[in-house]
C-alpha positions in Angstrom: -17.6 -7.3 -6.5 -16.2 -9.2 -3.5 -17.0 -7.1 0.2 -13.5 -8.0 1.2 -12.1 -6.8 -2.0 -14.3 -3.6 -2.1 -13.1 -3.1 1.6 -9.3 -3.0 0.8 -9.7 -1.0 -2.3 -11.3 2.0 -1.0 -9.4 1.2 2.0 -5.9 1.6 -0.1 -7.1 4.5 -2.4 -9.1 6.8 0.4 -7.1 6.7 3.1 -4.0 9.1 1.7 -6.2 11.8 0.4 -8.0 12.2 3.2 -5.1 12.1 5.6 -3.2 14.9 3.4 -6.3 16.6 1.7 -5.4 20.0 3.4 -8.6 20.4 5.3 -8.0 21.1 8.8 -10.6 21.9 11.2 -10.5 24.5 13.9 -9.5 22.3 16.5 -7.4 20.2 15.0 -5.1 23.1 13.4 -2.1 22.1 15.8 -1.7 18.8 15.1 1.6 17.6 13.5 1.3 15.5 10.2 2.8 12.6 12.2 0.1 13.0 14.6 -2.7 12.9 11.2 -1.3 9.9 10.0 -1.2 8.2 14.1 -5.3 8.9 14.2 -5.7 6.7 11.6 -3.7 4.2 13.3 -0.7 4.7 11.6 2.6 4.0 13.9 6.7 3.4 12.8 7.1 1.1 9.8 9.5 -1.0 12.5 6.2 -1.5 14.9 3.5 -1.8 12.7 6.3 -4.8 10.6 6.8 -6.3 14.2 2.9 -6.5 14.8 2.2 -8.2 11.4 5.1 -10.7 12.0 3.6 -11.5 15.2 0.3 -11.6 14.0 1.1 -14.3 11.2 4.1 -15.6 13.6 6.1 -15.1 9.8 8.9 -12.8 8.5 7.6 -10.6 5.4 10.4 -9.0 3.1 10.1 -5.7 1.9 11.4 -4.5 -1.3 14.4 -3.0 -1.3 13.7 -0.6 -3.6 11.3 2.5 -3.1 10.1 4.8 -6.4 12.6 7.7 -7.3 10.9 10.3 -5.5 11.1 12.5 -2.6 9.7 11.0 0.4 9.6 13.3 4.1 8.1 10.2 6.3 7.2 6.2 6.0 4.6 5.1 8.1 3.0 1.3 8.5 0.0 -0.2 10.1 -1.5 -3.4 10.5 -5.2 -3.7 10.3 -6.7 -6.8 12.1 -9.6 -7.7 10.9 -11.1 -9.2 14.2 -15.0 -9.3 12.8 -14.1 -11.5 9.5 -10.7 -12.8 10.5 -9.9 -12.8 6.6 -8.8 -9.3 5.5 -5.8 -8.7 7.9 -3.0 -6.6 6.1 0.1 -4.5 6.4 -0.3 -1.1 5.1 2.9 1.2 4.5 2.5 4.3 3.4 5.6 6.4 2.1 4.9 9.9 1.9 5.6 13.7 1.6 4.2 15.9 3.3 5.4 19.2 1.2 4.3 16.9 -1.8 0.8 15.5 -1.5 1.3 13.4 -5.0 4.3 11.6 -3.8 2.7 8.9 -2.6 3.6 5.4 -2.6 1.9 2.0 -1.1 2.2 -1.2 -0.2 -0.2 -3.7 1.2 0.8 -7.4 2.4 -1.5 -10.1 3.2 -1.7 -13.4 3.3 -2.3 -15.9 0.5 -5.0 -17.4 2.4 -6.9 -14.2 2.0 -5.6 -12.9 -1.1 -7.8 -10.4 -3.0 -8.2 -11.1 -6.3 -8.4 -8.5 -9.5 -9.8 -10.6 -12.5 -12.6 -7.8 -13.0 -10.4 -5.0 -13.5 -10.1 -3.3 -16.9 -7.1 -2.8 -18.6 -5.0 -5.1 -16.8 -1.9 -5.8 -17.9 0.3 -9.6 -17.2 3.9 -8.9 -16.3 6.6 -12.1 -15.5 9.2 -10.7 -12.5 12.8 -11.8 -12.5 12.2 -15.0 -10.7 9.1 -16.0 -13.0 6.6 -15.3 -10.5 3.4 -13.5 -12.5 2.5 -9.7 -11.4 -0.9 -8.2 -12.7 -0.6 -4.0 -13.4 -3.8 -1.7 -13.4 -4.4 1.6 -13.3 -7.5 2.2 -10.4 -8.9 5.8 -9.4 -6.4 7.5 -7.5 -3.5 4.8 -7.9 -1.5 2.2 -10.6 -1.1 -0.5 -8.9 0.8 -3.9 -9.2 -0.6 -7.2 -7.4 2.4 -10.1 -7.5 2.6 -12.9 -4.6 5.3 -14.0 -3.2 6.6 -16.2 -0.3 3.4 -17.0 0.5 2.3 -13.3 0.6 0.4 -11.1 -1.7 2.0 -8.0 -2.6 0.1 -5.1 -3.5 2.2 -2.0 -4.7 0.4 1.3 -5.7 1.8 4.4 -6.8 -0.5 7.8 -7.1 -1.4 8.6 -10.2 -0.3 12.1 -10.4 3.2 10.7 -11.1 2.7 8.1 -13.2 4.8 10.2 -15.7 7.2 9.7 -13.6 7.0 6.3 -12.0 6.2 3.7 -14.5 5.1 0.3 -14.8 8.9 -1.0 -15.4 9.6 1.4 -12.3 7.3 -0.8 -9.9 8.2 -4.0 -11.5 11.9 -2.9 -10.6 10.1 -2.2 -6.8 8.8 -5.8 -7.3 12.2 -7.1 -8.1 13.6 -6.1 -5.4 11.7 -8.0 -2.7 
């Protein structure tokens, strides 16, 4: 498998769990869960949209739809990739923090340096409203769906402790929505 594509996966399916895994060291027993998330380089969806915009001197859209779960806080972050310049991204992160399972994900990169997901099982082809193809999988800790659009890529991910919940038609409605 690709580095880069290796990279952004255990980037987009580590990341939450170990942010909201509960295990708190002695020292760190009075931070906030805002303050967790801003170690990691998390900051306000608004900044972390304004940094990518800037980066890529581009507007993104976001969907307009989120899953039909409880969230308690949204948080974004744009990763530079200043070593490779190839895997820069927009991560946003939708979260609860009473509910470590409601969590939801999107990641936007450029087409330029799309990842691609041609060796994942059990992939399944899906056409959005506007024809554009999406790819659904289910991966570890996530079911995800990969769609591009205005020149982005679009990487949605929902855990998988509510995909009885959140289907595939519910994240191709997300999709939709963009």
């Amino acid at each position: 498998m690709d580095r880069k594509v290796l990279h952004s996966i255990v980037i987009f399916c580590l990341i939450p769990f170990l942010l909201i895994s509960g295990r708190v060291n002695a020292e760190n027993q009075d931070i906030t869960f805002e303050e967790k998330y801003a170690q990691v380089g998390f900051k306000t969806l608004e900044e972390s949209i304004k940094e990518f915009q800037n980066h890529f001197k581009k507007d993104v859209a976001l969907p307009k739809s989120t899953p039909s779960i409880q969230f308690t806080h949204k948080f974004g972050r744009f990763y530079e990739d200043k070593e490779y310049k190839t895997n820069d991204f927009l991560e946003i992160q939708y979260v609860n923090e009473n509910i470590s399972e409601n969590n939801y994900k999107i990641d936007i990169r450029s087409l330029k340096n799309k990842l691609t997901f041609e060796g994942k099982t059990n992939q399944k082809k899906y056409k959005l409203e506007d024809g554009t193809n999406a790819i659904y999988f289910e991966d570890s800790l996530f079911n995800c769906l990969v769609f591009e659009k205005n020149n982005w890529q679009y990487i949605i991910g929902i855990d998988k402790r509510v995909s009885d919940k959140i289907t595939p038609k519910d994240l191709i409605k997300i999709a939709n929505s963009v």
